[in-house]
C-alpha positions in Angstrom: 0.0 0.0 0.0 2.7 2.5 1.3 4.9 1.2 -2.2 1.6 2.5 -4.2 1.4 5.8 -2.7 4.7 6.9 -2.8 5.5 6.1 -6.3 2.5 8.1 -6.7 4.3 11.3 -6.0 6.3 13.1 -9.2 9.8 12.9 -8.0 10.1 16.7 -8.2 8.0 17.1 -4.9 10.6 14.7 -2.9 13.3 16.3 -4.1 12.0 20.0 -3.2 10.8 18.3 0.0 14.4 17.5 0.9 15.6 21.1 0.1 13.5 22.9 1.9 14.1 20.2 5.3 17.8 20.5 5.0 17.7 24.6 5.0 14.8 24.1 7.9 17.1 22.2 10.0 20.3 24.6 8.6 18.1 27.5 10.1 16.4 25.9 13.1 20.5 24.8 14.3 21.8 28.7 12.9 19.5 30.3 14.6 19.8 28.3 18.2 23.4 28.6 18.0 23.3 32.9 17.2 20.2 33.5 18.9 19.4 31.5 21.7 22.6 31.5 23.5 25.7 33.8 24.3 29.5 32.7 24.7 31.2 34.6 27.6 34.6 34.2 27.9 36.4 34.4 31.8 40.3 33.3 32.9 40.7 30.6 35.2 43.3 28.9 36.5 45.7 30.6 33.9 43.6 29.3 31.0 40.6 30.8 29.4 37.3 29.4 29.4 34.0 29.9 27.8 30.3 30.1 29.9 27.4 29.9 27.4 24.0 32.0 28.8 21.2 30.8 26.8 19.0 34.3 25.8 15.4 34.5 26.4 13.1 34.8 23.6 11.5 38.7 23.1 7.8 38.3 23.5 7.9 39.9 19.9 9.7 36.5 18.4 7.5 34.3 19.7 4.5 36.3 18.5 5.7 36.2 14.9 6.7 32.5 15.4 3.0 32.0 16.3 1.5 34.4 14.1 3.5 32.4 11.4 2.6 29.4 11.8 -1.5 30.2 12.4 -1.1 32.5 9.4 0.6 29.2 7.0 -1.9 26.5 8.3 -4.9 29.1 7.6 -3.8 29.3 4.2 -3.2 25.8 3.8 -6.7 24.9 5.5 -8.2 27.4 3.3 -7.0 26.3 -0.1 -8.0 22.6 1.4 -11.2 23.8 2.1 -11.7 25.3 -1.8 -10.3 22.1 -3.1 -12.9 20.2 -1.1 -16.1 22.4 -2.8 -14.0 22.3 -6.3 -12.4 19.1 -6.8 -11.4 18.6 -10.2 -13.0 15.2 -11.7 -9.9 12.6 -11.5 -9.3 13.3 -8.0 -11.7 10.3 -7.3 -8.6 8.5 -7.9 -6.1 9.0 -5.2 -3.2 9.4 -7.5 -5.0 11.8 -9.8 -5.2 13.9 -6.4 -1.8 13.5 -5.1 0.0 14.4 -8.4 -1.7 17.8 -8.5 -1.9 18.5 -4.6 1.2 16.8 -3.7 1.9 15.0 -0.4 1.4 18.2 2.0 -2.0 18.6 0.6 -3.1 15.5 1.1 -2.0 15.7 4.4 -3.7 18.7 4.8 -6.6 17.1 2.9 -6.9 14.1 5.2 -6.5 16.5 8.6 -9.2 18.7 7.2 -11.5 15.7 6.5 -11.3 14.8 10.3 -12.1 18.1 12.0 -15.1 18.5 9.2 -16.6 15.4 7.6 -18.1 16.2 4.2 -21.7 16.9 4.4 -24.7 14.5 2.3 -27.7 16.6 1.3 -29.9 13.9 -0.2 -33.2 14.9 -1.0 -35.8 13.6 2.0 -38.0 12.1 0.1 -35.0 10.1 -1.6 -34.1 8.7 1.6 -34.0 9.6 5.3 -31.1 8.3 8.0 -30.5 9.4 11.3 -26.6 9.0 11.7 -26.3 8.8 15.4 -23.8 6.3 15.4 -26.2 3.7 16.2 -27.9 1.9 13.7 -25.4 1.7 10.8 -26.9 -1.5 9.5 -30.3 -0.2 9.5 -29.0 3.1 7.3 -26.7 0.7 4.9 -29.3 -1.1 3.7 -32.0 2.1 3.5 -29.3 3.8 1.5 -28.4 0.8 -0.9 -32.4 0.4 -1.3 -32.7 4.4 -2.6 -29.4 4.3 -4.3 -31.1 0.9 -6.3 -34.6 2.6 -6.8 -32.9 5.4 -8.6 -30.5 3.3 -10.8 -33.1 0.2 -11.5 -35.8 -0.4 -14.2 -38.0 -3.4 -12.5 -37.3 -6.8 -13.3 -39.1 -10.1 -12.9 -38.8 -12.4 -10.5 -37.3 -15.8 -11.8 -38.6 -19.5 -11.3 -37.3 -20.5 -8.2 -36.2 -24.7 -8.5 -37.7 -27.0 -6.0 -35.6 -29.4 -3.6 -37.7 -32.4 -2.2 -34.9 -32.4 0.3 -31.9 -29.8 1.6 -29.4 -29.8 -1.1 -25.9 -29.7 -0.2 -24.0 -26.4 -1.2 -20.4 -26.6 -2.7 -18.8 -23.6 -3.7 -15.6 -22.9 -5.4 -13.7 -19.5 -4.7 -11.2 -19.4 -7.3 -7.7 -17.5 -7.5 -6.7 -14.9 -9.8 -9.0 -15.8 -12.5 -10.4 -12.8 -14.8 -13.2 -13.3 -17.2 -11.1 -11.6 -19.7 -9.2 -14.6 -19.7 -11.2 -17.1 -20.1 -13.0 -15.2 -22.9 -9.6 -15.4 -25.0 -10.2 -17.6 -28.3 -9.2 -19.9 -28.1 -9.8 -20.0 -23.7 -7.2 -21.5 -21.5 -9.9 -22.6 -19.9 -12.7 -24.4 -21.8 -14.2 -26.3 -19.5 -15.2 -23.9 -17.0 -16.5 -21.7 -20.3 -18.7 -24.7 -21.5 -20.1 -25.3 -17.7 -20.9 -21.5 -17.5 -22.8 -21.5 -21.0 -24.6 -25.0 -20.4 -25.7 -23.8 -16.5 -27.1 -20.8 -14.2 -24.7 -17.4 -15.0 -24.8 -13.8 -14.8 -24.2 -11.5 -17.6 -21.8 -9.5 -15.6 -20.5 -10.9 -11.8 -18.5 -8.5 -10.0 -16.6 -8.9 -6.6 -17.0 -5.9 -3.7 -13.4 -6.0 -3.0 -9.8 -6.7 -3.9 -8.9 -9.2 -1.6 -9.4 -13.0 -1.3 -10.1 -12.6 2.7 -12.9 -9.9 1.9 -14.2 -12.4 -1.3 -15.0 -15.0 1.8 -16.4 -12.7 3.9 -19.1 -11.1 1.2 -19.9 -14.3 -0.1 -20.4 -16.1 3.3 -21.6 -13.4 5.0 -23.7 -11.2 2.8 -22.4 -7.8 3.5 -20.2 -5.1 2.6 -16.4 -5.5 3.5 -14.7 -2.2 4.9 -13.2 0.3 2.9 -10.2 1.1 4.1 -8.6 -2.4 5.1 -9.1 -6.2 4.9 -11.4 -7.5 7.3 -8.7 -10.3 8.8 -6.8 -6.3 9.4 -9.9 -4.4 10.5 -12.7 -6.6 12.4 -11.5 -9.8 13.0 -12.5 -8.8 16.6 -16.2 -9.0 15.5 -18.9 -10.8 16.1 -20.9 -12.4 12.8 -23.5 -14.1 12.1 -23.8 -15.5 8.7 -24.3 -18.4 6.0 -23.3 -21.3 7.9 -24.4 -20.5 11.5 -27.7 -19.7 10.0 -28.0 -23.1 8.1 -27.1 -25.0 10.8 -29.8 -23.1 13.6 -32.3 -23.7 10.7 -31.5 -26.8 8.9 -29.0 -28.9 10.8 -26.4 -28.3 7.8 -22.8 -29.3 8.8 -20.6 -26.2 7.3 -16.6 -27.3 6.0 -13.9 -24.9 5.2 -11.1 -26.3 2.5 -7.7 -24.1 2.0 -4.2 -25.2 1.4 -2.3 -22.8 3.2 -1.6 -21.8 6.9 -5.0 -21.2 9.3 -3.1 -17.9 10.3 -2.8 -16.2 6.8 -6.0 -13.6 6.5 -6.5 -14.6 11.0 -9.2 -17.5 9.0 -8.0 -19.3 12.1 -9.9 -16.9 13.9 -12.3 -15.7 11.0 -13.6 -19.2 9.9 -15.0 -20.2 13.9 -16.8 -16.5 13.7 -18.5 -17.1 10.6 -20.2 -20.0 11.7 -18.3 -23.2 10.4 -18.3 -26.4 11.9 -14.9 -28.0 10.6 -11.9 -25.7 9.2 -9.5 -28.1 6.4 -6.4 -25.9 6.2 -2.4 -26.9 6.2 -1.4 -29.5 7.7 -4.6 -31.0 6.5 -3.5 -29.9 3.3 0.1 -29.5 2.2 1.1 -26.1 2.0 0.0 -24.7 -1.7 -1.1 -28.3 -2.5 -2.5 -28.3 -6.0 -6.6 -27.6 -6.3 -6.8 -31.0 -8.2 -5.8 -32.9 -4.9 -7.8 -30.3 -2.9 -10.9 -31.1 -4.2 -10.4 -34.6 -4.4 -9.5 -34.8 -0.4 -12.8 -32.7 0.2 -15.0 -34.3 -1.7 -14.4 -37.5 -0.4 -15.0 -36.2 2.8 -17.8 -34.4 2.3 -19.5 -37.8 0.7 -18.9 -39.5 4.2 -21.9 -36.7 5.4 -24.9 -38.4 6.9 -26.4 -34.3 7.0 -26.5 -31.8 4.3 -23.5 -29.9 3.8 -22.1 -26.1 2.8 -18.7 -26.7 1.9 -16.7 -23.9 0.6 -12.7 -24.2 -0.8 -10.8 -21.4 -1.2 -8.4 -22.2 -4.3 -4.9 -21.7 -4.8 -3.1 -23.0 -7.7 -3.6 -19.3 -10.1 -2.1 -17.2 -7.2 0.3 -15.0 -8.3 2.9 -14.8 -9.0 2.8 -16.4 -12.2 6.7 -17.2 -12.6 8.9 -19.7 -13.7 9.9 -20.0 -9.9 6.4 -21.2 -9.3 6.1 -23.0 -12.3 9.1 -24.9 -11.2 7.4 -24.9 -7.2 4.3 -26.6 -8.5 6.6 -29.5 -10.5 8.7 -30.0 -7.6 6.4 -30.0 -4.9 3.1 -31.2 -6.5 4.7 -32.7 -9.9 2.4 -30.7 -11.8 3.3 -29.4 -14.9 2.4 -25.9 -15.7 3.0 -25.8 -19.9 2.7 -22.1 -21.5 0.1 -21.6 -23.6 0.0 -22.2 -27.2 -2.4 -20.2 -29.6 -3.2 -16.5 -30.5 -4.2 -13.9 -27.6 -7.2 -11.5 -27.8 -7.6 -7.7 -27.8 -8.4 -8.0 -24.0 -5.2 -9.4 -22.9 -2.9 -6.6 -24.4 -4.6 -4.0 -22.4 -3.5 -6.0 -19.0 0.2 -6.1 -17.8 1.2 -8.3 -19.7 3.7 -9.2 -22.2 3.3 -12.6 -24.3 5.3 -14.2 -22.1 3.6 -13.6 -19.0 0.5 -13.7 -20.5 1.4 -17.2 -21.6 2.5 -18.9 -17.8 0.0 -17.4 -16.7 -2.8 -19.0 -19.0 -0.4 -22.4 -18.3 -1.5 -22.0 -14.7 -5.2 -21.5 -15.6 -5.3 -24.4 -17.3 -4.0 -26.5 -14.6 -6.9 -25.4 -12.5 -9.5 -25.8 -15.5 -8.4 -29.8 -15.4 -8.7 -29.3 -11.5 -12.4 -28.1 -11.7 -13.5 -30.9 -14.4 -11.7 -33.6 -12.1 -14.0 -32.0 -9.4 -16.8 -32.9 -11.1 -16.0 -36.3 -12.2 -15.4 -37.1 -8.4 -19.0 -35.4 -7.8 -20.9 -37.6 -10.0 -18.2 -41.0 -8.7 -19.4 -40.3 -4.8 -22.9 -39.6 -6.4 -23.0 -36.3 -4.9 -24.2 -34.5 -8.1 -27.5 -35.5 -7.9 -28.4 -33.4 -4.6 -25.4 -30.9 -4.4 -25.1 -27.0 -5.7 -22.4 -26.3 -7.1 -21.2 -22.7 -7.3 -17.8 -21.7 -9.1 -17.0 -17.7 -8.9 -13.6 -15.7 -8.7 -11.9 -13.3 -5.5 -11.1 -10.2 -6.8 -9.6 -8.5 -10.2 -6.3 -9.4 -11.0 -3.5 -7.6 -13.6 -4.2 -3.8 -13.9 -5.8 -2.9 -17.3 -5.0 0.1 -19.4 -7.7 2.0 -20.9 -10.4 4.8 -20.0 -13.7 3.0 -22.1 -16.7 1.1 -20.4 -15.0 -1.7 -22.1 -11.9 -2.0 -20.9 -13.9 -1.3 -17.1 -15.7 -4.5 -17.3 -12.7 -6.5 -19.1 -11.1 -5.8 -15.6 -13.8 -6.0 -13.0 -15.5 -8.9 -14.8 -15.2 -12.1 -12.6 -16.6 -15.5 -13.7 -20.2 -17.0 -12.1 -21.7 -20.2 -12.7 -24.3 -22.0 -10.5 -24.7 -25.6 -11.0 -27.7 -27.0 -10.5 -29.0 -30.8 -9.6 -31.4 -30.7 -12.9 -28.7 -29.1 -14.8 -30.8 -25.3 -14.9 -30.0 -23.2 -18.0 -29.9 -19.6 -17.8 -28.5 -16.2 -18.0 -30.4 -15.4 -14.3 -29.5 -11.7 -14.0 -27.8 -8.8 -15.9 -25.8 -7.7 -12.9 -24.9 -9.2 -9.6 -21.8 -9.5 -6.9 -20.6 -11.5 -4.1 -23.2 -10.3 -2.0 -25.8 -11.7 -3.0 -24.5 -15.5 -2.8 -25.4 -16.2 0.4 -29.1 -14.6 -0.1 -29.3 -17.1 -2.8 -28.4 -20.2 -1.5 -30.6 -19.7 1.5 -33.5 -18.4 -0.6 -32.6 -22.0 -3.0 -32.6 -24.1 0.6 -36.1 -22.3 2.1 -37.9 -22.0 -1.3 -41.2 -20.0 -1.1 -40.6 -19.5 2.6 -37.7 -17.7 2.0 -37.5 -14.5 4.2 -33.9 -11.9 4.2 -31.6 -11.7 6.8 -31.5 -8.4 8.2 -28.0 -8.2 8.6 -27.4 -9.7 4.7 -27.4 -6.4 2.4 -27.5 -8.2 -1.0 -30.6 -9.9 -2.2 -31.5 -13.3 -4.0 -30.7 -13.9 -7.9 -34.4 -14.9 -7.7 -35.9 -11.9 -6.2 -38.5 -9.9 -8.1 -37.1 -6.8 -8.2 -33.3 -7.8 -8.0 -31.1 -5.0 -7.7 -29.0 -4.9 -10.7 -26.2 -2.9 -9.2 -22.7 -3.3 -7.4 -21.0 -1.8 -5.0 -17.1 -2.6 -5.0 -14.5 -0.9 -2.2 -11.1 -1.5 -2.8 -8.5 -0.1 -0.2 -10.1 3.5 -0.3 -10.8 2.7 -3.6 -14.5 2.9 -4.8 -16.8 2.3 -7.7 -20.6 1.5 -7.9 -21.7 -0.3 -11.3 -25.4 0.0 -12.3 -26.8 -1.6 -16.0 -26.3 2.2 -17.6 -23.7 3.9 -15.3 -20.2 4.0 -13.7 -19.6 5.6 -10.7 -15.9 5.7 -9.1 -15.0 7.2 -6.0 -12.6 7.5 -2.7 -13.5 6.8 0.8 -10.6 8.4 2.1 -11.6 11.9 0.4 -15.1 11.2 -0.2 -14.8 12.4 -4.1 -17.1 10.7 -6.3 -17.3 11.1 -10.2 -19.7 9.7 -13.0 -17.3 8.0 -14.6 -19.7 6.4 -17.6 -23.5 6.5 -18.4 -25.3 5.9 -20.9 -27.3 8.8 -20.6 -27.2 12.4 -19.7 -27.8 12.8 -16.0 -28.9 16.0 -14.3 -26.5 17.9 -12.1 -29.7 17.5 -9.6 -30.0 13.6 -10.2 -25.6 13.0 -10.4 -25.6 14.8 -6.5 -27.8 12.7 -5.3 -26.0 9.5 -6.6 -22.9 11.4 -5.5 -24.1 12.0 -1.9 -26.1 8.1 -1.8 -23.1 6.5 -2.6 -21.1 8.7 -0.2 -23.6 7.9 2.6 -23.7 4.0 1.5 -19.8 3.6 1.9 -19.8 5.5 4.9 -22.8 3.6 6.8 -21.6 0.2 5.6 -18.0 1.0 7.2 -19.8 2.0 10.3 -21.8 -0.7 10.6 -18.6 -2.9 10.7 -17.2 -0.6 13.6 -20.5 -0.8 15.4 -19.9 -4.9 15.6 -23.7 -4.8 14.3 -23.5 -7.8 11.8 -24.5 -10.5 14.6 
């Protein structure tokens, strides 16, 4: 994070930084030495010897001193305070903002924003909060139901499927693995392509954060991660209730956790218990960075030992970066897997990522080992004979390899993630236009209680097969923020609360683009707050 920032800043302000703090300290030690003190010089002893008397200060120095420094932070407070009502339109992005304020104004920027928060004037009728600190939740989800009824044409509910009995729920949380990637003709990863086309999928899936600890948390838990750091960072502290406690109070379901690294990486040594899990499958269960293939294999043959129905969820690991020969050579040493570049032509997507051929060719090689992975999976399914009363969900963490490019296009090529639901009767569909990690858990307990289904209050995304599904997203990235509707893009900071249309498809109002502004303003702020108020439980 600190890396990012800093190499943020045009050299020319470190350099002129340094000047001016050498001559500061030059003057601060000049001026103690001539002004501060006096040398006196007496004989003693037949030598000579010097008896410094430190000077007082007049009254008149210190006033100036004072005056000084009031008079430099006024003007610095001031020209924060204009840049606050006139922020130019990049300044959403954090960089944009440093480059032309430099670091002392952001420092002064993020000073400023403490002693006076930036005011929301939503229209009443819009939406109405009371932000006494106390009832966050409550707020969040009021302000992601106006910010939805402003951005959303109605849509119909969709045919919910019918279980004679619970179904088990698997779900697959893969690593590093962009839909821009599997798109490429000819994909490195056809199998996963073919079981997204022949099953449930959404037009465009989209993650609410940036890291694989925050992917688990809005998937299992229904909610809104924090802005500013990870969860395992910022609330691991808290109390939750979510997919798997509530499964089990309701329906007896036994709840398994699957990852093949250490229980302390992300705290899921003390995450997983919160969330409600019964059993937690980590290393030494697993070798460290065992390959997915083996992963799955090892769970599902536990998980067809189950007497109960079960929500089992593995994390994945094989496509984390980095995607170098070191771990090529790592995954044939230590799992004698062989990790071949790919062979055949790239599309447009993949040159606007950060990537040259040869990169982009390991890194396909390692999304191809997990491709076989994933079909293996479901070979072992239908073996154990688990198929036939298991859902099977297979989505992606978070965005991976920046993309260049300032289109709507090159927006979803990065933020796209692939979803596929599989269902018992093999269910095909394009369900929704638009959806997130939030929503999974919503729709896996709306899939186990059918018609009887009624929302969690502490789960803000809704159902796939709600009427009325909210065809927006809401992703918050490290301070980093952008809210995705079916016509509009709107990116953002938390940090400095600036907000910008970034694409629509039509013209919006200045009237219409404050209110979004100010929504999504108050939606990142109550959402964080609700977090700090432990109120998810």
């Amino acid at each position: 994070m600190l890396a990012g920032f800093y190499s943020s800043v045009p050299w020319q302000i470190y350099v002129f930084t340094a000047v001016v703090s050498v001559l500061q300290i030059f003057f601060v030690l000049s001026y103690n030495r001539r002004a501060r003190y006096e040398v006196e010089k007496i004989d003693f002893n037949f030598s000579q010897m010097n008896i410094v008397h430190e000077k007082a200060r007049s009254v008149y120095q210190i006033i100036f001193w004072v005056v000084l420094l009031v008079a430099v932070n006024g003007m610095a407070f001031g020209a924060t305070s204009y840049f606050r009502c006139n922020p130019r339109e990049l300044w959403y992005d954090a960089t944009n903002q440093v480059k032309d304020i430099g670091l002392f104004g952001q420092f002064y920027d993020q000073v400023y924003a403490q002693i006076k928060p930036q005011a929301v004037q939503v229209d009443a009728d819009i939406v109405s909060v009371s932000l006494d600190g106390k009832n966050s939740l409550e707020n969040s989800v009021k302000v992601f139901a106006a910010l939805n009824a402003i951005t959303n044409e109605p849509n119909e509910k969709v045919q919910l499927p019918k279980f004679q009995t619970p179904p088990n729920i698997l779900i697959v949380q893969l690593e590093s693995v962009g839909q821009w990637a599997i798109d490429n003709e000819p994909s490195p990863m056809p199998f996963l392509k073919q079981l997204t086309a022949e099953n449930v999928s959404v037009g465009e899936f989209h993650s609410n954060s940036c890291e694989t600890n925050d992917a688990e948390f809005t998937s299992i838990c229904g909610y809104f991660s924090d802005s500013s750091a990870p969860l395992s960072y910022s609330h691991s502290e808290n109390t939750y209730r979510c997919l798997p406690q509530i499964l089990k109070e309701k329906f007896d379901y036994g709840s398994y956790f699957f990852h093949a690294d250490l229980p302390e990486f992300w705290s899921r040594n003390i995450l997983i218990p919160k969330w409600g899990f019964n059993a937690d499958y980590q290393t030494p269960f697993f070798k460290q960075k065992e390959y997915d293939g083996v992963v799955y294999e090892k769970a599902i043959d536990l998980m067809a030992k189950e007497k109960k129905p079960f929500y089992a969820y593995i994390t994945a690991f094989t496509t984390h970066s980095p995607h170098n020969n070191e771990q090529v050579k790592y995954q044939l040493k230590h799992n004698d897997i062989v990790i071949e570049p790919f062979v055949g032509s790239f599309s447009e997507q993949v040159w606007q990522a950060e990537l040259n051929e040869e990169d982009a060719g390991r890194y396909f090689g390692f999304l191809k080992a997990e491709d076989l992975a994933l079909e293996k999976l479901f070979a072992k399914l239908k073996e154990t004979g688990l198929d036939k009363n298991t859902i099977v969900l297979i989505y992606n963490d978070h965005r991976f390899y920046n993309f260049s490019g300032d289109t709507e296009q090159s927006f979803v090529w990065y933020n796209e993630q692939p979803f596929v639901m599989v269902l018992p009767d093999a269910q095909k569909m394009e369900i929704r236009k638009i959806a997130s990690h939030v929503d999974i858990a919503p729709t896996i307990l709306n899939l186990i209680e059918g018609d009887n289904y009624v929302p969690e209050k502490n789960f803000i995304g809704h159902s796939l097969y709600e009427s009325n599904f909210p065809e927006t997203v809401l992703n918050k990235c490290l301070n980093q923020v952008y809210f995705r509707t079916k016509e509009s893009i709107i990116q953002g900071n938390a940090k400095n609360e600036m907000y910008n249309i970034y694409f629509s498809e039509r013209t919006i109002g200045d009237n219409e683009e404050t209110n979004l502004q100010d929504l999504l303003k108050l939606l990142v702020r109550t959402s964080d707050a609700a977090l700090d108020e432990d109120s998810l439980k």
